[in-house]
C-alpha positions as CSV (number, residue, x, y, z in Angstrom):
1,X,82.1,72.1,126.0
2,X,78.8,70.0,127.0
3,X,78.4,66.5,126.8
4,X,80.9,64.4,125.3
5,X,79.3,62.8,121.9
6,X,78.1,59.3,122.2
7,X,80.4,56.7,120.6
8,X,78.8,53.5,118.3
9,X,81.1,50.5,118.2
10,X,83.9,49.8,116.0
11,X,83.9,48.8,112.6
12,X,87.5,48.3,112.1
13,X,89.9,45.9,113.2
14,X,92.4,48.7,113.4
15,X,91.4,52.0,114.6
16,X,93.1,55.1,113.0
17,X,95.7,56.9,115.2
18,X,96.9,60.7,114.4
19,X,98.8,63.1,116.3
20,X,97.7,66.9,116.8
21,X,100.2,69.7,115.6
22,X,100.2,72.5,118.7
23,X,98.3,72.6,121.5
24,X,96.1,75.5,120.5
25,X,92.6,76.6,122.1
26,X,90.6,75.0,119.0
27,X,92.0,71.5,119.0
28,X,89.6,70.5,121.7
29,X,86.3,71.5,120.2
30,X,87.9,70.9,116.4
31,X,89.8,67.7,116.9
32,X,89.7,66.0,120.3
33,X,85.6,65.7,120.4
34,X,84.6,65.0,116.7
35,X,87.3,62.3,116.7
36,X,85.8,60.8,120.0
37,X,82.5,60.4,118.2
38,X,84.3,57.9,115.5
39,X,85.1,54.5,117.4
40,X,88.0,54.2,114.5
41,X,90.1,57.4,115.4
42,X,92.3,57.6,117.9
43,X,93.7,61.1,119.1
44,X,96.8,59.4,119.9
45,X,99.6,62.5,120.1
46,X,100.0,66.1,120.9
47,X,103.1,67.9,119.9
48,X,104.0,71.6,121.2
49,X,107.0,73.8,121.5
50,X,106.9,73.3,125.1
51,X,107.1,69.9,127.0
52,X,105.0,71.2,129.9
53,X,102.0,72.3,127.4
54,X,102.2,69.1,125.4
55,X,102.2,66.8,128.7
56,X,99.2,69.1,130.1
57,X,96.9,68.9,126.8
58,X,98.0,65.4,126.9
59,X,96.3,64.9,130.2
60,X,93.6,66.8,130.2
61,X,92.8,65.2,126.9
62,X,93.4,61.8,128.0
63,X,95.5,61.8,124.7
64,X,98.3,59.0,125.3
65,X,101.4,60.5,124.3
66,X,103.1,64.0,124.5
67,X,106.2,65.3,122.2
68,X,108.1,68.7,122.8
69,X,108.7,70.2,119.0
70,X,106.9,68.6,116.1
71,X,110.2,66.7,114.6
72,X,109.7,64.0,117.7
73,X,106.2,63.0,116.7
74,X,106.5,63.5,113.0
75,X,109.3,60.8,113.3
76,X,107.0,58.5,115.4
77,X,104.3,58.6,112.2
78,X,107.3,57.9,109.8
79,X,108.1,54.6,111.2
80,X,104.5,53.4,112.9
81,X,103.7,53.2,109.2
């Protein structure tokens, strides 16, 4: 994947957070980095059909939290907001 894109400092008091729908091959190179390279987006969430591949993107992502089935982290946007 190379090297990991270098990230300016924030501009906003309150960085946005969004959550990642499956835990599918592209995310990394699609989601994960480009939102690295913004210091006002957070990859916050991964959600997957399975636990274990949620939990494992999670970490390997350093993405902070993990949801088995989409309804869990849906729910978690609903009422962060």
């Amino acid at each position: 994947m190379g090297n990991p894109p270098r990230v300016p400092k924030s501009t906003s008091p309150k960085p946005l957070k969004f959550g990642i729908l499956g835990a599918a091959a592209i995310a990394p190179e699609a989601i994960v980095l480009p939102a690295r390279s913004h210091p006002d987006v957070i990859v916050y969430a991964v959600a997957a059909r399975s636990k274990a591949k949620a939990e494992s993107f999670a970490k390997k992502h350093d993405i902070e939290k993990s949801y088995e089935g989409y309804q869990g982290m849906l729910l978690w946007y609903i009422l962060s907001y």
